[in-house]
Chimera marker file (.cmm) of the C-alpha trace (Angstrom):
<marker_set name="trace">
<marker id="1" x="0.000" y="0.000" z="0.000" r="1" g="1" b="0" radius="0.5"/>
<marker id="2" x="1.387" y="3.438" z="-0.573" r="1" g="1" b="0" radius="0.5"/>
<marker id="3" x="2.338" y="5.244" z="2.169" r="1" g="1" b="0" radius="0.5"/>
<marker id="4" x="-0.203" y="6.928" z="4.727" r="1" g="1" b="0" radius="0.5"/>
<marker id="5" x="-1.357" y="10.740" z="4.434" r="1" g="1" b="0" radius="0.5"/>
<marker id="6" x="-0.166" y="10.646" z="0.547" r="1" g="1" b="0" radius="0.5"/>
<marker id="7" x="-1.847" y="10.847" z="-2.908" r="1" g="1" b="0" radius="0.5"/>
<marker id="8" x="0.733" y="11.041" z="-5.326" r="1" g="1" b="0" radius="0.5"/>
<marker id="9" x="1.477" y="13.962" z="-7.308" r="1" g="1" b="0" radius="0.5"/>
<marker id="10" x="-0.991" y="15.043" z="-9.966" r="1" g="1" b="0" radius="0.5"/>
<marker id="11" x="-3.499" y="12.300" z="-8.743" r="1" g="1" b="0" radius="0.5"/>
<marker id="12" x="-6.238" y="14.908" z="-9.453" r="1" g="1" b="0" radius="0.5"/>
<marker id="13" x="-5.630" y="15.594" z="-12.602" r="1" g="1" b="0" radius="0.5"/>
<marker id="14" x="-5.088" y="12.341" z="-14.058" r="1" g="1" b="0" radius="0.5"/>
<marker id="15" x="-8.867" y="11.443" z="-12.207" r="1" g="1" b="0" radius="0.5"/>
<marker id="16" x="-10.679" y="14.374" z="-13.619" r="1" g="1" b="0" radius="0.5"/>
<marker id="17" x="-9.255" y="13.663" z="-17.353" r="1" g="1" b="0" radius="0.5"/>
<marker id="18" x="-10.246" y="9.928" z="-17.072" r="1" g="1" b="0" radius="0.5"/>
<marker id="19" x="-13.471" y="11.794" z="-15.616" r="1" g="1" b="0" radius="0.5"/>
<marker id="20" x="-13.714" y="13.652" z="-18.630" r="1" g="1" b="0" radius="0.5"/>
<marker id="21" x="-12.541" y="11.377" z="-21.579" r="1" g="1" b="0" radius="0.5"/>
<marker id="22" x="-11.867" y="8.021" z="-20.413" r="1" g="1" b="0" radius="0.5"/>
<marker id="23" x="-15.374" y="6.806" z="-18.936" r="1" g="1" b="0" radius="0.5"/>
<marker id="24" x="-18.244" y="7.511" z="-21.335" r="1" g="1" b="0" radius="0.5"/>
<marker id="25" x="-20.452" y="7.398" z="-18.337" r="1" g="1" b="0" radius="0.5"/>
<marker id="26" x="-19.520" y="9.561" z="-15.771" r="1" g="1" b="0" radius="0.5"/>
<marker id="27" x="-18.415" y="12.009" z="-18.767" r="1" g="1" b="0" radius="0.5"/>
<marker id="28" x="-22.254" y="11.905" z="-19.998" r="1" g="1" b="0" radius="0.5"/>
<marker id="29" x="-22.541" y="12.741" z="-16.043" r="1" g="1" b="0" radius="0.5"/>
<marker id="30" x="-20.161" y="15.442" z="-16.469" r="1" g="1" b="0" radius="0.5"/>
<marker id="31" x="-18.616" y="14.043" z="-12.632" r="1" g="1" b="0" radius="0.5"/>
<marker id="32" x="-16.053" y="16.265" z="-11.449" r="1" g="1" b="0" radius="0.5"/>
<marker id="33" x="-13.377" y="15.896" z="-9.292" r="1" g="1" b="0" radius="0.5"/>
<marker id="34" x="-13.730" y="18.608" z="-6.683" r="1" g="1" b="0" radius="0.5"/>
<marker id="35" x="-11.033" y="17.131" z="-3.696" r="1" g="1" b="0" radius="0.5"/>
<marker id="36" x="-8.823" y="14.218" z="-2.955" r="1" g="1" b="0" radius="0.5"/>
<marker id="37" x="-6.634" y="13.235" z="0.218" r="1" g="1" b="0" radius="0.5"/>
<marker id="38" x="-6.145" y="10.091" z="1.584" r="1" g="1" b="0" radius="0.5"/>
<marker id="39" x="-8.980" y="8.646" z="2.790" r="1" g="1" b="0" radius="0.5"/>
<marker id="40" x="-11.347" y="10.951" z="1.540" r="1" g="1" b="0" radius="0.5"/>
<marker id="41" x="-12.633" y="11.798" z="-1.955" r="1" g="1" b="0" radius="0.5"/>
<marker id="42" x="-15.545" y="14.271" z="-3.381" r="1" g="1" b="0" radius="0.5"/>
<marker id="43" x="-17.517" y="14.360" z="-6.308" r="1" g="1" b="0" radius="0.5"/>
<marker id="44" x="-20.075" y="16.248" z="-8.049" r="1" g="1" b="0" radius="0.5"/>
<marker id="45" x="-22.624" y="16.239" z="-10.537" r="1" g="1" b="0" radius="0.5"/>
<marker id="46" x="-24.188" y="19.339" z="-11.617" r="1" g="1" b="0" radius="0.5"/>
<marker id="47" x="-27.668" y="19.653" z="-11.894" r="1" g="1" b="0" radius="0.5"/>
<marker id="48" x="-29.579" y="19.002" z="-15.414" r="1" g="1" b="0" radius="0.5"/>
<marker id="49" x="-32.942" y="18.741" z="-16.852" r="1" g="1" b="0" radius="0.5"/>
<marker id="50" x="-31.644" y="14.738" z="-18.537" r="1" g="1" b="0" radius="0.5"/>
<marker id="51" x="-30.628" y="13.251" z="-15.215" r="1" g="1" b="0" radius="0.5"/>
<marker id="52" x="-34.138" y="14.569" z="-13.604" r="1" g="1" b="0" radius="0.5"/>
<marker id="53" x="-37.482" y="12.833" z="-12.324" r="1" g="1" b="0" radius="0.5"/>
<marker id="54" x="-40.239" y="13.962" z="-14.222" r="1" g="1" b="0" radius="0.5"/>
<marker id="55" x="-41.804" y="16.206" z="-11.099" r="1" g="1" b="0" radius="0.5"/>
<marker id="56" x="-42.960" y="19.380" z="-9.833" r="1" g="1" b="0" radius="0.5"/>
<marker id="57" x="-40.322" y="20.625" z="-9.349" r="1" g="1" b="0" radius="0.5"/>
<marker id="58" x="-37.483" y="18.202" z="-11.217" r="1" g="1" b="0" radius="0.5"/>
<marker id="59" x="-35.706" y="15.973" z="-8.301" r="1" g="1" b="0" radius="0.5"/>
<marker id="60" x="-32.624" y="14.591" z="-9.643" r="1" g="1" b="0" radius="0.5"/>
<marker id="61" x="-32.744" y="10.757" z="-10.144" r="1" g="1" b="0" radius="0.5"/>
<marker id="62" x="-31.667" y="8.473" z="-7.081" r="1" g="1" b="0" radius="0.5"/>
<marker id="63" x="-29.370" y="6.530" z="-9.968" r="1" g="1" b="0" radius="0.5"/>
<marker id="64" x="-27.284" y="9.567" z="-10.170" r="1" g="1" b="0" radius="0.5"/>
<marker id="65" x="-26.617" y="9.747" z="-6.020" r="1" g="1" b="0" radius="0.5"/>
<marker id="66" x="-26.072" y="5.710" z="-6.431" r="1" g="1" b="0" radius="0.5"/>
<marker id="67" x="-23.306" y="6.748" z="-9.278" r="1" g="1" b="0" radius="0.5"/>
<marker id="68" x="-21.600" y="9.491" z="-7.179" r="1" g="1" b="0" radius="0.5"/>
<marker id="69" x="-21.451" y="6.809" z="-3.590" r="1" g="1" b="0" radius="0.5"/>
<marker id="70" x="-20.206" y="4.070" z="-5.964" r="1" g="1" b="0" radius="0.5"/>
<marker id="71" x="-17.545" y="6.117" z="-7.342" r="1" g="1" b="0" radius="0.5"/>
<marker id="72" x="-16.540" y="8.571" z="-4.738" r="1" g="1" b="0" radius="0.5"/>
<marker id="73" x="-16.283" y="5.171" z="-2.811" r="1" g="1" b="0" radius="0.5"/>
<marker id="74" x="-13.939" y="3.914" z="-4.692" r="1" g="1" b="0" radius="0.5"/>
<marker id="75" x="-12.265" y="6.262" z="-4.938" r="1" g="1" b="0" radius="0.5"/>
<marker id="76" x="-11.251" y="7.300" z="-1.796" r="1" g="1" b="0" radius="0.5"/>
<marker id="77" x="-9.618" y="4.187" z="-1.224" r="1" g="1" b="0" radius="0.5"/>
<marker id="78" x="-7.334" y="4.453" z="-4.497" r="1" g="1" b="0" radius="0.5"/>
<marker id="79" x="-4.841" y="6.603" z="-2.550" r="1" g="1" b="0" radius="0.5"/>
<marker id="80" x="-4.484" y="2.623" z="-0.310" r="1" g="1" b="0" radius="0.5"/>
<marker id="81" x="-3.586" y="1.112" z="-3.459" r="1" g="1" b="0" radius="0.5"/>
<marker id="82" x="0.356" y="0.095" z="-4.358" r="1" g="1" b="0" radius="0.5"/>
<marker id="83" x="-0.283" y="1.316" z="-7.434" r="1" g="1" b="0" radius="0.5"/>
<marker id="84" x="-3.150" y="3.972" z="-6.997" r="1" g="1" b="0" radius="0.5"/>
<marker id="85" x="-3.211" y="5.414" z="-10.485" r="1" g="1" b="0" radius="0.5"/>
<marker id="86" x="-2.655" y="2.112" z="-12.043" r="1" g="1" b="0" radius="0.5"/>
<marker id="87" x="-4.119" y="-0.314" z="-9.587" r="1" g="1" b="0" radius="0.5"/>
<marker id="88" x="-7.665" y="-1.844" z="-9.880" r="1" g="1" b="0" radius="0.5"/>
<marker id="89" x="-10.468" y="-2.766" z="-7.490" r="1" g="1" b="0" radius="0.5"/>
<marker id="90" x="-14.197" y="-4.037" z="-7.779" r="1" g="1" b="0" radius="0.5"/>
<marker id="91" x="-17.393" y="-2.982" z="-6.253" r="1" g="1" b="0" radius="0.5"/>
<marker id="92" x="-18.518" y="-5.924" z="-3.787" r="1" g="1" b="0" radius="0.5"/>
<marker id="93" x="-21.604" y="-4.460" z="-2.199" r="1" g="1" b="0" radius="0.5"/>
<marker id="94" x="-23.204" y="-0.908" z="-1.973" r="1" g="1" b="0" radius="0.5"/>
<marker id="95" x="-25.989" y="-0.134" z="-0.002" r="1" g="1" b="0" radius="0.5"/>
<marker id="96" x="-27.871" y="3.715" z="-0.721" r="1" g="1" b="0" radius="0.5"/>
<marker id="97" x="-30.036" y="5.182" z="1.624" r="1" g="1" b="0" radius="0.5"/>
<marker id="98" x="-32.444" y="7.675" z="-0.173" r="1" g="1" b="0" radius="0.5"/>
<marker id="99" x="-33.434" y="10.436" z="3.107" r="1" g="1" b="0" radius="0.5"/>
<marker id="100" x="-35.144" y="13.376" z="-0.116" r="1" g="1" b="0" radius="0.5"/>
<marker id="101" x="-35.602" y="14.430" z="-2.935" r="1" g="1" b="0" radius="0.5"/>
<marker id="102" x="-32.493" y="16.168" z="-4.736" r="1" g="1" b="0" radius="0.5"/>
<marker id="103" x="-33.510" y="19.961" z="-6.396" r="1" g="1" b="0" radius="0.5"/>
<marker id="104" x="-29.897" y="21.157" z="-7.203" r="1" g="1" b="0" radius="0.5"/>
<marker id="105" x="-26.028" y="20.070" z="-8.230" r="1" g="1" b="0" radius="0.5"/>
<marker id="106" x="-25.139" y="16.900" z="-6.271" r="1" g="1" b="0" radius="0.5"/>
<marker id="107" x="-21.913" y="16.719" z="-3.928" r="1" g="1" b="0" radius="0.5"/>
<marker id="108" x="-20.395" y="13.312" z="-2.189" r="1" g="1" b="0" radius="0.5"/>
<marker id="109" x="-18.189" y="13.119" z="-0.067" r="1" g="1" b="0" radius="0.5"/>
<marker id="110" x="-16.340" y="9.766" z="1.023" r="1" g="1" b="0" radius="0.5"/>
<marker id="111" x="-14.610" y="8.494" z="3.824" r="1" g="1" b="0" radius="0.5"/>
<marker id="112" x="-12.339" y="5.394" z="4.240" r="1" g="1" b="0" radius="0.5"/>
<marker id="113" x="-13.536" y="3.760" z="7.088" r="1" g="1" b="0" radius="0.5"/>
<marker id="114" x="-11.062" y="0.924" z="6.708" r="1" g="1" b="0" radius="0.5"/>
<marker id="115" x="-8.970" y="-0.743" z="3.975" r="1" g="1" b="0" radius="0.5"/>
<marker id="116" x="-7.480" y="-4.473" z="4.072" r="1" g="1" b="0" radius="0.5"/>
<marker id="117" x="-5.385" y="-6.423" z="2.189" r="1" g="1" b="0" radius="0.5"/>
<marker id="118" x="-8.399" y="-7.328" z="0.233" r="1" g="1" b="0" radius="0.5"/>
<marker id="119" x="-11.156" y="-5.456" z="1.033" r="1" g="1" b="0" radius="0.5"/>
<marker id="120" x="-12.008" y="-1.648" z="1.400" r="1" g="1" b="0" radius="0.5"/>
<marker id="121" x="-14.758" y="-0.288" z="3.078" r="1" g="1" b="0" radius="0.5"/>
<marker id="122" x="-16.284" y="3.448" z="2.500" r="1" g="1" b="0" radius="0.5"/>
<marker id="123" x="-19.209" y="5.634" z="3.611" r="1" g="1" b="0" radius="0.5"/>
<marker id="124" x="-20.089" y="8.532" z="1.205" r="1" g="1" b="0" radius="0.5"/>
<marker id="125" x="-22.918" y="11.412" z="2.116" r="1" g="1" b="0" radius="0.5"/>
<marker id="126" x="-24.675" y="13.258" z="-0.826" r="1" g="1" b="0" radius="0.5"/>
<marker id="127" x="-25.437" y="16.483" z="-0.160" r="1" g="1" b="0" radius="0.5"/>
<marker id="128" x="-27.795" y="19.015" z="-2.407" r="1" g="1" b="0" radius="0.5"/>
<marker id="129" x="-30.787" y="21.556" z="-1.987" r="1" g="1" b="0" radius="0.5"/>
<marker id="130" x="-33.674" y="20.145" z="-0.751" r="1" g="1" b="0" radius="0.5"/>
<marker id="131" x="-37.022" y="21.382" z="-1.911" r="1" g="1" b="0" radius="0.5"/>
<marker id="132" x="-37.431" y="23.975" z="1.346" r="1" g="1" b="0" radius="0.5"/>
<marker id="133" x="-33.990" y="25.538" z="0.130" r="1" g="1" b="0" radius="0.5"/>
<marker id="134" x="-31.214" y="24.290" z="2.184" r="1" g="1" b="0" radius="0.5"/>
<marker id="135" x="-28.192" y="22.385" z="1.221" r="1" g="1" b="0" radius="0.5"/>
<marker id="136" x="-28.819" y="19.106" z="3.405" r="1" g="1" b="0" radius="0.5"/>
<marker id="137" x="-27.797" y="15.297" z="3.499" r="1" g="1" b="0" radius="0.5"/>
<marker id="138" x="-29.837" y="13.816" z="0.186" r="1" g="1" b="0" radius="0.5"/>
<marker id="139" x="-28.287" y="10.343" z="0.193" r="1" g="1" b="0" radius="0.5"/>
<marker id="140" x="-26.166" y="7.987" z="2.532" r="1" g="1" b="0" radius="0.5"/>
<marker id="141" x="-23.971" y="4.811" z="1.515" r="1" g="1" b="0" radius="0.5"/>
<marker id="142" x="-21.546" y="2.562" z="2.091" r="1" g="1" b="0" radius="0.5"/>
<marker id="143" x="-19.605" y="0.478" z="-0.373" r="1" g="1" b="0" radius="0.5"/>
<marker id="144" x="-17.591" y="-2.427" z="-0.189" r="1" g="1" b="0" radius="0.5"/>
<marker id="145" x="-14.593" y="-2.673" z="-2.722" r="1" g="1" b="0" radius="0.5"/>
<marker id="146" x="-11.952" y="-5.641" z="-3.346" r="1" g="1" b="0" radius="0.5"/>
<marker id="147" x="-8.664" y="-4.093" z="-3.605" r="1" g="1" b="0" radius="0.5"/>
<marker id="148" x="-6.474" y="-6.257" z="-6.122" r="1" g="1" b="0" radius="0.5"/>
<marker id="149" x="-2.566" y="-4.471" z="-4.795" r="1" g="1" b="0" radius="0.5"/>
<marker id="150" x="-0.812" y="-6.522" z="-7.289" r="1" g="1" b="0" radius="0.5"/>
<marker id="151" x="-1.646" y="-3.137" z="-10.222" r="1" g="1" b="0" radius="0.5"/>
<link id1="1" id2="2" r="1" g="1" b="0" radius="0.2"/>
<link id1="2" id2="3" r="1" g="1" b="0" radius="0.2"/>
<link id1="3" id2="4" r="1" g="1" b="0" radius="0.2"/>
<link id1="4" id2="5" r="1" g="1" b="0" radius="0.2"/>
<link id1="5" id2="6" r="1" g="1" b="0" radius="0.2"/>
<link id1="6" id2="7" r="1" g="1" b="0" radius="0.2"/>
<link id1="7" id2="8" r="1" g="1" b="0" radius="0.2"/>
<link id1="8" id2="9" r="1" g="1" b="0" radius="0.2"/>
<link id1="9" id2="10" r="1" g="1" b="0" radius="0.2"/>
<link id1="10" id2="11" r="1" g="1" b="0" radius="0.2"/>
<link id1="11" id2="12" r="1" g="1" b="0" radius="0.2"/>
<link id1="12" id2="13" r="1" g="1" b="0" radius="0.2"/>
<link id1="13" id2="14" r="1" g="1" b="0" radius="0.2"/>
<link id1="14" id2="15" r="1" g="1" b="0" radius="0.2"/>
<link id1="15" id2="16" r="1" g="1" b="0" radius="0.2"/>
<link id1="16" id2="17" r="1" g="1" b="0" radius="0.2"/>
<link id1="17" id2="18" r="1" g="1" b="0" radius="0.2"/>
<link id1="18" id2="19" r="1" g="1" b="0" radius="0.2"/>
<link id1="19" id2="20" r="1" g="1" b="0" radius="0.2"/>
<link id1="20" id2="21" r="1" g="1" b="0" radius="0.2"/>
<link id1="21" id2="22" r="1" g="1" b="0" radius="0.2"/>
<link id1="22" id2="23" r="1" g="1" b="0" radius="0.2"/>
<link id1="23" id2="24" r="1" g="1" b="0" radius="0.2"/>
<link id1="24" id2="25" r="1" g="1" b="0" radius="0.2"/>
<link id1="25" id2="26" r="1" g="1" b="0" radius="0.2"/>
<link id1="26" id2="27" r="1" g="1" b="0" radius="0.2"/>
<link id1="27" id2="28" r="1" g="1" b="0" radius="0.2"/>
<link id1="28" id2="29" r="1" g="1" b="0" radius="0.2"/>
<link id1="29" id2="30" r="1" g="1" b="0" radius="0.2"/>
<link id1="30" id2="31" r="1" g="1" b="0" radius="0.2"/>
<link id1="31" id2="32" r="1" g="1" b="0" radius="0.2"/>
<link id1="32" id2="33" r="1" g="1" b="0" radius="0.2"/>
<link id1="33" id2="34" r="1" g="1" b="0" radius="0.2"/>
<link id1="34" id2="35" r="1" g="1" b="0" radius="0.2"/>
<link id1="35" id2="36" r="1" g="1" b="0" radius="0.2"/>
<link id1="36" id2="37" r="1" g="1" b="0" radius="0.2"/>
<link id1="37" id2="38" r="1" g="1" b="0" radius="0.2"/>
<link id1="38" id2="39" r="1" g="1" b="0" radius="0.2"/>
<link id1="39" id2="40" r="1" g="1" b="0" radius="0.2"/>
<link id1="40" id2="41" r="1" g="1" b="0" radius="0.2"/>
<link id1="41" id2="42" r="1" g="1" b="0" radius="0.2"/>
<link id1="42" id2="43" r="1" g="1" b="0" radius="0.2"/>
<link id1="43" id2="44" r="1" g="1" b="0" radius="0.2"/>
<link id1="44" id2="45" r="1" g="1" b="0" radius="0.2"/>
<link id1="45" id2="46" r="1" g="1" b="0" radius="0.2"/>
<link id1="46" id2="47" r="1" g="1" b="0" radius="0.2"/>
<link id1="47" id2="48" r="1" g="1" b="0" radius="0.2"/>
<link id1="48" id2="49" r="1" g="1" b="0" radius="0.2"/>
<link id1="49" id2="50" r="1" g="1" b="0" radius="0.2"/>
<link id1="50" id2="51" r="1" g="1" b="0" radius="0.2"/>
<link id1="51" id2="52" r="1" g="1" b="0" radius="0.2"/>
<link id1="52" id2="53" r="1" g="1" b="0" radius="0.2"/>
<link id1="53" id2="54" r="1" g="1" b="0" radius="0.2"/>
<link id1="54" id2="55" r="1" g="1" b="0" radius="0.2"/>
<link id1="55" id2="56" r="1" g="1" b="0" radius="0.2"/>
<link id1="56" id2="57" r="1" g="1" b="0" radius="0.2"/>
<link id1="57" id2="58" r="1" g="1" b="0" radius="0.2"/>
<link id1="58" id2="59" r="1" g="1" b="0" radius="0.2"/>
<link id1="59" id2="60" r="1" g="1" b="0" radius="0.2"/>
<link id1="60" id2="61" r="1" g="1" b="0" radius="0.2"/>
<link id1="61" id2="62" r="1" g="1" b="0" radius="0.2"/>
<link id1="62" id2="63" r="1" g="1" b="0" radius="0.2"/>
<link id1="63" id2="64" r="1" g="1" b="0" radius="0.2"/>
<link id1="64" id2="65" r="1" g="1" b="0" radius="0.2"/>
<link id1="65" id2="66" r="1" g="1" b="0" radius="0.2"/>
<link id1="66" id2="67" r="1" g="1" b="0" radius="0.2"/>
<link id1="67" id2="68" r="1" g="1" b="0" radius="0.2"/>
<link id1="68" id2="69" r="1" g="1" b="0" radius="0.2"/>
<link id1="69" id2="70" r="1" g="1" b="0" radius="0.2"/>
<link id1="70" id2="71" r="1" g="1" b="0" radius="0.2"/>
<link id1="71" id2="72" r="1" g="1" b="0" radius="0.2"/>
<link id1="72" id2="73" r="1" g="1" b="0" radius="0.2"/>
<link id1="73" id2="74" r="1" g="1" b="0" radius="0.2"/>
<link id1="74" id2="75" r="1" g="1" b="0" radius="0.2"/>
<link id1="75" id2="76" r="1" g="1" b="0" radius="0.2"/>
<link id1="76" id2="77" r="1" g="1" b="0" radius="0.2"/>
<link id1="77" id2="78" r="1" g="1" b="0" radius="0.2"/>
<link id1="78" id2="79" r="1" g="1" b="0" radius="0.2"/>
<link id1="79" id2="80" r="1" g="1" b="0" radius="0.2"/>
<link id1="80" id2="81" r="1" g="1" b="0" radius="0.2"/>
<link id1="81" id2="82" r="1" g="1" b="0" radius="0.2"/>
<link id1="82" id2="83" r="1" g="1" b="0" radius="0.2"/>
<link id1="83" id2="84" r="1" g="1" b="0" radius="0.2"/>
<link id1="84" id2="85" r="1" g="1" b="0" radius="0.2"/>
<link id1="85" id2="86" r="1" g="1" b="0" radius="0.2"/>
<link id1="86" id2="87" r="1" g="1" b="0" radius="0.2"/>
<link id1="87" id2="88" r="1" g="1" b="0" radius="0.2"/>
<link id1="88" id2="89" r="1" g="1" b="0" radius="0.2"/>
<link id1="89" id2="90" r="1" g="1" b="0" radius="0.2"/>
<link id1="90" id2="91" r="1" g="1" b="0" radius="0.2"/>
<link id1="91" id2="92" r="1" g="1" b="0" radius="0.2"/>
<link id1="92" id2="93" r="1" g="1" b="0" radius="0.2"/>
<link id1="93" id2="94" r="1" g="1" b="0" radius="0.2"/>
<link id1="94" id2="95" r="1" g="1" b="0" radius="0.2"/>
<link id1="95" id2="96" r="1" g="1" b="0" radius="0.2"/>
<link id1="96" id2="97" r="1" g="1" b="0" radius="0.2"/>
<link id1="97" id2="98" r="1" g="1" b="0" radius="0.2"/>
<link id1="98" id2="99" r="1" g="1" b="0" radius="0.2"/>
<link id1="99" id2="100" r="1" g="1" b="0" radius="0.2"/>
<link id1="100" id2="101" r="1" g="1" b="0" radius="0.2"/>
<link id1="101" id2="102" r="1" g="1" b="0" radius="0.2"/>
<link id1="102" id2="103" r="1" g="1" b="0" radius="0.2"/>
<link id1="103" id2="104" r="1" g="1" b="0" radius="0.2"/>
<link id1="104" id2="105" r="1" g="1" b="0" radius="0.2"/>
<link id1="105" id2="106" r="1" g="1" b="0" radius="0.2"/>
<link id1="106" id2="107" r="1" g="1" b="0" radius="0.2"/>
<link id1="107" id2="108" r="1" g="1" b="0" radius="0.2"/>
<link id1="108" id2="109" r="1" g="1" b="0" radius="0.2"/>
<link id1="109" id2="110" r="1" g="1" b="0" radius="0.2"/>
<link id1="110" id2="111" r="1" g="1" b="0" radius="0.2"/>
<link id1="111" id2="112" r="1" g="1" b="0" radius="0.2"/>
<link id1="112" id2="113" r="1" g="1" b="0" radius="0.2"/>
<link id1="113" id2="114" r="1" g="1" b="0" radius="0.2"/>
<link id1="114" id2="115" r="1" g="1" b="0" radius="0.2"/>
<link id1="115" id2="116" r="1" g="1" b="0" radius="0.2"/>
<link id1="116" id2="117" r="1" g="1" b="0" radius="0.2"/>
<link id1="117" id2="118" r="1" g="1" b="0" radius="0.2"/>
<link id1="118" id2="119" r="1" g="1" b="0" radius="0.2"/>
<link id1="119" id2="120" r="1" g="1" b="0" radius="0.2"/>
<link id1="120" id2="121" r="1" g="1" b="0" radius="0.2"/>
<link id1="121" id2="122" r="1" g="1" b="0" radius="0.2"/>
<link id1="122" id2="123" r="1" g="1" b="0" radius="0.2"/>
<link id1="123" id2="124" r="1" g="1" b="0" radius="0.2"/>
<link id1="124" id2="125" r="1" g="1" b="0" radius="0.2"/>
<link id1="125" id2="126" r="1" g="1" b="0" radius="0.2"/>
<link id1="126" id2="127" r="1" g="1" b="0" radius="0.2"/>
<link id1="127" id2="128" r="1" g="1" b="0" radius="0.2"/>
<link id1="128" id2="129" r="1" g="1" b="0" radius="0.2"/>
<link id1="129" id2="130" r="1" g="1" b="0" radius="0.2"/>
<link id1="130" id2="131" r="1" g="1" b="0" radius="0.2"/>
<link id1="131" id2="132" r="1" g="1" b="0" radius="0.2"/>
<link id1="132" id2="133" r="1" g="1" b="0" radius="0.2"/>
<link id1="133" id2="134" r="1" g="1" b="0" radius="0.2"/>
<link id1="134" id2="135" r="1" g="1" b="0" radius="0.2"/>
<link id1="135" id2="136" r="1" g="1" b="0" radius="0.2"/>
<link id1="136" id2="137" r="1" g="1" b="0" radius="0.2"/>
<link id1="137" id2="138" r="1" g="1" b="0" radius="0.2"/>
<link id1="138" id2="139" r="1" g="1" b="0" radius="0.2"/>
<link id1="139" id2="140" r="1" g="1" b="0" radius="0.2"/>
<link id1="140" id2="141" r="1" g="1" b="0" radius="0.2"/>
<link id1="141" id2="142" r="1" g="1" b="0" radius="0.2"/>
<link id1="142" id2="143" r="1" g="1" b="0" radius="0.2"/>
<link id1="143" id2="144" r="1" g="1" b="0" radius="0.2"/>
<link id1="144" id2="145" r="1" g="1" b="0" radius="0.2"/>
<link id1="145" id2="146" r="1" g="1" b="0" radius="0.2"/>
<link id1="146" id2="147" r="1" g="1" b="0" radius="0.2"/>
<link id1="147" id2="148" r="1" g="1" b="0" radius="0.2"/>
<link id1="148" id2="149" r="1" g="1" b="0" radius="0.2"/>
<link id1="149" id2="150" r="1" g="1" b="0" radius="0.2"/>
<link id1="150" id2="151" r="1" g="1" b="0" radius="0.2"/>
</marker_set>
């Protein structure tokens, strides 16, 4: 595993151009890359009409908070890694709490809670504008990840 308290050097922009031009999905998402430290990732999708329920007004679809737990998940626990650019892991289990409806740009933000030799385990909060106005707690997770260290 690479050493504790670092994510190597230009970790951020490597993620946010494989954001942006490597994954088809989370570029049709338009996911950005807004922090990463050890241990902790955040991620955001901006708010549009195509990723909406059809209501009154336009909730953003709980797939899109499942998308952002998955991922942010993930990776948060790539700075664990050997290889944390190169290395790979594999969802095992994700569990999403939906707590309301989602008016607004979504933000996650993940925390390692522990990693193994095998296994990594994350909890991620969504956060976005509710319908009354404020920016509160839209989603809850927690992901389980097999972490293959051999890159």
């Amino acid at each position: 595993m690479s050493d504790e308290g670092e994510v190597p050097d230009g970790a951020a922009e490597i993620i946010q151009h494989f954001l942006e031009n490597e994954h088809g999905f989370m570029s049709w998402l338009d996911v950005q890359l807004e922090d990463i430290e050890y241990g902790r990732a955040v991620l955001s999708v901006p708010f549009d009409e195509k990723l909406t329920n059809p209501t009154d007004p336009p909730s953003m679809h709980g797939g899109v908070a499942s998308t952002l737990i998955d991922t942010a998940g993930g990776l948060a626990l790539r700075p664990m890694l050997d290889e944390p650019i190169d290395g790979s892991m594999a969802t095992i289990n994700l569990n999403v709490n939906y707590l309301q409806p989602a008016t607004t740009d979504l933000v996650a933000t993940a925390e390692v809670v522990r990693a193994g030799s095998t296994v990594g385990v994350s909890t991620v909060t969504v956060e976005s504008e509710t319908l009354d106005g404020t920016v509160e707690p839209v989603a809850v997770g927690q992901g389980a990840y097999r972490l293959f260290h051999d890159g």
